[in-house]
N, C-alpha and C positions, 0 to 999 in steps of 0.2 A: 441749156442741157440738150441733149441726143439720146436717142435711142440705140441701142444695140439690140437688135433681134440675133438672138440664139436657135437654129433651128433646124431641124433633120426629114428625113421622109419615113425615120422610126421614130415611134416612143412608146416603150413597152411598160413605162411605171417601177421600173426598176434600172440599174445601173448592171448594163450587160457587159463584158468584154470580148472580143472578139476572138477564135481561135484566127481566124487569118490576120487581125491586129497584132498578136505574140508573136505567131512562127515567121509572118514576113518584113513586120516594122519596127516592132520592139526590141528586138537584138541588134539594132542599129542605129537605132536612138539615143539622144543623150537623156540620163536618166530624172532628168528637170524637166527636157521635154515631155519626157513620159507621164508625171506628174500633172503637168498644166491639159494634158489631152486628157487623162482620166478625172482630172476635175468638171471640164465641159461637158465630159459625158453624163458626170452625176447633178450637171447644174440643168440638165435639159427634163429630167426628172422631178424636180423640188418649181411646183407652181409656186407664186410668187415669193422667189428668191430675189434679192436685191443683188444684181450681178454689177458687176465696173472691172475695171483694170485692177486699179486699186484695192479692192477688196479682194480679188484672186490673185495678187501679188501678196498682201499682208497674209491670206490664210493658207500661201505655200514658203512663205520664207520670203518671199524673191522682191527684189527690184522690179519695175513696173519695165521698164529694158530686158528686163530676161523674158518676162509672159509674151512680149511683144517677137522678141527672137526665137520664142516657140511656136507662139503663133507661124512666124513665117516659116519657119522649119518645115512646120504640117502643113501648111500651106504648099510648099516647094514640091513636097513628095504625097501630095496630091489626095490628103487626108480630109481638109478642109479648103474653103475657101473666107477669103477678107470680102467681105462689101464696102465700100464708101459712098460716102454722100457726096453733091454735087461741090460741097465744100471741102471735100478731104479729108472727110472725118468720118472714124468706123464706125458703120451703121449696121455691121449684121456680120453675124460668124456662121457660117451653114459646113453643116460637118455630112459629109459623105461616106453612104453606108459600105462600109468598110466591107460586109460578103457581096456586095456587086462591084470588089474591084478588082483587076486583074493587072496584077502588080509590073507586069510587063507593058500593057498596054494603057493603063491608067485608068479610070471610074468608068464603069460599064453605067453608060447616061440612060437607059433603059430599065433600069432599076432604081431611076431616083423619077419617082411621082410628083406631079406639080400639085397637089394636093400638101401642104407640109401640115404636119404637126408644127407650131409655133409657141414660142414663148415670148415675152416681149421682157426685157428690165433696161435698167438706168445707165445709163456709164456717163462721167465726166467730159465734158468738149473738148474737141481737138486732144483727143487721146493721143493720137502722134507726135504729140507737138507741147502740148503745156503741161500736160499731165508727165511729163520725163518720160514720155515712154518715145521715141522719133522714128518714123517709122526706117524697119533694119536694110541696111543693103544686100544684094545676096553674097558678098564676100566678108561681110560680117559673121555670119553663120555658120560655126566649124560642122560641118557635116561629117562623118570619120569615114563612111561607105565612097566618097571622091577620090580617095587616096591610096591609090594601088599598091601591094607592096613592093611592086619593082620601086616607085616613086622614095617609102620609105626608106628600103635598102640604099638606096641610091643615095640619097638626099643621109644618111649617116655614113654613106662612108668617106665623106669629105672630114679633113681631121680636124676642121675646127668644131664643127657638128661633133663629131665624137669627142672632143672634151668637153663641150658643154655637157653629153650624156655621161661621159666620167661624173664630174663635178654635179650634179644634178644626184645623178643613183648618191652619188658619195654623202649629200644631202641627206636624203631619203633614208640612207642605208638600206637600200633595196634595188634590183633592177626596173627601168623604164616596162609597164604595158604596154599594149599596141597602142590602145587608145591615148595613154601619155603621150607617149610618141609622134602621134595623130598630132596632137595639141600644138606642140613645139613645130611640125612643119606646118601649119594651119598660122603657126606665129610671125614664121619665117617666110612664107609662098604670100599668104592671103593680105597679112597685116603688114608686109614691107619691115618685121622690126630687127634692126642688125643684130648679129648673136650675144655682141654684148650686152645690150639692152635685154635680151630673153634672158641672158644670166645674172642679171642684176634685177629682174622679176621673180626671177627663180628663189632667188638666195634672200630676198626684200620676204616675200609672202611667210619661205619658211621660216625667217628669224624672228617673222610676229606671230608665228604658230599657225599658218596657216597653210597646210602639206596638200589642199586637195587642191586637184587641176581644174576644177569646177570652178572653184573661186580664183584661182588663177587667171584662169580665162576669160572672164570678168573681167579682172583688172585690167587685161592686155586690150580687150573689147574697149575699154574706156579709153587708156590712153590712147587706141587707135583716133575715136571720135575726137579724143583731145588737143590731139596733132603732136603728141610724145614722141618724136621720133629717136631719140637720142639718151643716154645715160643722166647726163647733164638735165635732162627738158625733165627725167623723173626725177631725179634727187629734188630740185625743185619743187615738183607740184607735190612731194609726198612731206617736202619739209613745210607746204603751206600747210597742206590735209592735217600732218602731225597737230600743227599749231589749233589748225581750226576743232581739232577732233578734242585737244586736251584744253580749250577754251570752253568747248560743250560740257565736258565731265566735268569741270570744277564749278561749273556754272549746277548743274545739277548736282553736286558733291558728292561725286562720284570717285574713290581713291582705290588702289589696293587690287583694281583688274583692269581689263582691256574691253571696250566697247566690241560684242559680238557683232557677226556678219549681219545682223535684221537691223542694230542699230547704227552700224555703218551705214547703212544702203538708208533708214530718214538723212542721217547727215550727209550723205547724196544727194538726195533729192530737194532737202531746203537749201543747199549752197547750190546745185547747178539748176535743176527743175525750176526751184522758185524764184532764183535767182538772189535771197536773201543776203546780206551782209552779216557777219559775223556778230556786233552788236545786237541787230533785232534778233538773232538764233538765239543768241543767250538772254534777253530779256524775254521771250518764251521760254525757255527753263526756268529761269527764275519767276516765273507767275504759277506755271506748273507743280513748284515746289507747295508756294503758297497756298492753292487750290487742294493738293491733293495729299502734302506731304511726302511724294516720294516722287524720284525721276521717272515718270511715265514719258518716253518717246512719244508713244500714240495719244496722250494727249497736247502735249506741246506739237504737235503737229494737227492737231486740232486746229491750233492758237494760228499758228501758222498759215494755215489753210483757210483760216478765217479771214487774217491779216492783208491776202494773195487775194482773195475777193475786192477788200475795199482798197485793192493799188497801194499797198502801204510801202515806203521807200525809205524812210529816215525813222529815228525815235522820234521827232518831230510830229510825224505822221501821227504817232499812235497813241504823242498827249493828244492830241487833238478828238483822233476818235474818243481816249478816256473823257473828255470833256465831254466831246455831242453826249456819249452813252450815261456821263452823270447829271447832266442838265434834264437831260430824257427821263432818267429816273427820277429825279426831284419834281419833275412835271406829272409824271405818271401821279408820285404821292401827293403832292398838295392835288393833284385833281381827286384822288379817294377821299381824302381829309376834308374837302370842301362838302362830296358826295353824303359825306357820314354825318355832316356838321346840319345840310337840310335837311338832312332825314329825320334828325333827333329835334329840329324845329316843329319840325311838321309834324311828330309826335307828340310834340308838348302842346302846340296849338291845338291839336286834336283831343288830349287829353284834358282840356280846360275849357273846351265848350261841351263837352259832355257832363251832365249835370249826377250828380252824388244820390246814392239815398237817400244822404239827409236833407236835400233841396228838393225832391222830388216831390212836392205841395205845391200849395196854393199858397199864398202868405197871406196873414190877417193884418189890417190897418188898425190900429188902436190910438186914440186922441187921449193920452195920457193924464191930460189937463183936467178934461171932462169928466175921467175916472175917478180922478184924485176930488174934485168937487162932488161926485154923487158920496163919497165915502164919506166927506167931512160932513155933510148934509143932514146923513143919514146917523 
């Protein structure tokens, strides 16, 4: 395990916001990132909070890849900084006081005291790295304030761009935002993907009901890392995900909707993060059932995450663990049963040299013989 220090050169015992945080970062922010910065500010406040990736990924919705692309965001525009350890691994988030910056020039260092308030919590190892979160490139990161609007103007008025925004609003039924807008040149500048490909994203997200560009972006973010370059490279990975996505629901018996975005992003994470095979995902659903009676994601990643400790690679694997962990338990009980068995010895030997009321005398020797002769005698 690692530590991550969370830490400022404020801590007022309450959860402040900043006016210079609103009127010069927050209106340029993507609204995820805003979330994940107003989370760390309220987590600098709560002494012993159990802090992780993980945990602040599950209790904002998100992929532990999206905290990690916020992180870097604020990090970029000079909010926070990352620490690492000599291994690579994040050891500290220190967040800078936002009224000693000077949004032109960057953190006025004069207002950040070497004295810090500190908090110390837990995170997972190699958070960049096993945890699915890898650490982000900076052309990963749609920042929408990069993008001039001579760049957009410019960049739509090439006609094939303009029909994908046809086709796109005609989607929608509405016109492109700036920010939409933003997204699609962010798709086509940053992430290299040809227009086909953004229209076959485009038209993919909405025909599974998914209209925001948030999670749009997401996807594109992924199949960047995936190496999706092509129409082709996605029908593919999305006819595998289909397969894998509707092998989890029925394995959890699940019919009649569609797996939400929280439970998309565990079966993200156990098929690429943990690197699971399809088989052991669904023999964690199916123990999950039996434990709890209902498809609990967060506990079958429980199972999972337990699974990913002990290196487990086959069902193979994990009769074996069911062995060690049954032989372990029938060892635990015969060693109670052995425990209870001298105990109730040891009672009854105790209780059998302890002598009665009614033994509690002397006893009298009587020569029966001799009695019987004085009576006859007599």
């Amino acid at each position: 395990m690692a530590d991550i220090m969370l830490h400022t050169s404020t801590n007022t015992g309450f959860t402040c916001v900043s006016n210079t945080f609103i009127e010069d970062f927050m209106k340029d922010a993507n609204g995820e990132y805003v979330k994940v910065y107003l989370y760390l500010l309220r987590c600098l406040n709560n002494d012993g909070f159990d802090f992780s990736i993980e945990q602040l990924a599950d209790c904002l919705d998100h992929t532990e890849k999206d905290v990690m692309r916020a992180f870097t965001y604020w990090e970029k525009v000079g909010l926070l900084r990352l620490e690492y350890s000599p291994d690579n691994e994040l050891s500290g988030i220190y967040l800078v006081d936002v009224n000693g910056y000077d949004k032109a020039g960057g953190p006025v260092i004069s207002n950040i005291t070497s004295h810090l308030n500190s908090v110390h919590y837990t995170a997972a190892s190699s958070v960049a790295t096993s945890a699915g979160a890898p650490a982000v490139k900076p052309n990963m990161v749609n920042t929408d304030q990069d993008y001039t609007s001579d760049q957009i103007t410019s960049f739509f008025s090439d006609s094939e761009v303009n029909d994908l925004k046809f086709s796109t609003e005609s989607y929608l039924g509405r016109p492109l935002s700036r920010t939409e807008a933003n997204k699609i040149y962010f798709w086509h500048t940053d992430l290299h993907m040809p227009m086909d490909l953004i229209e076959y994203l485009i038209g993919t997200c909405i025909d599974n009901g998914h209209k925001s560009f948030h999670y749009m972006n997401t996807v594109a973010i992924n199949w960047a890392e995936e190496g999706i370059t092509c129409v082709e490279d996605a029908v593919k990975a999305s006819s595998t995900r289909n397969n894998t996505v509707y092998s989890i629901m029925r394995a959890f018996g699940i019919s009649g909707r569609d797996l939400v975005e929280s439970e998309l992003d565990y079966v993200e994470k156990w098929t690429k993060a943990l690197g699971f095979d399809l088989d052991i995902i669904c023999e964690a659903c199916k123990r999950t059932i039996l434990q709890t009676n209902k498809p609990s994601f967060k506990y079958a990643d429980s199972i999972l995450e337990s699974w990913n400790k002990d290196n487990v690679k086959s069902l193979e694997d994990i009769a074996a663990l069911d062995q060690k962990h049954t032989a372990a338990t029938v060892a635990k009980i015969s060693s109670a049963n052995r425990m209870r068995t001298a105990a109730a010895n040891t009672a009854t030997a105790s209780r059998t040299k302890t002598s009665s009321k009614f033994h509690n005398f002397s006893q009298r020797d009587y020569d029966f013989n001799e009695l019987e002769k004085r009576i006859l005698g007599n």
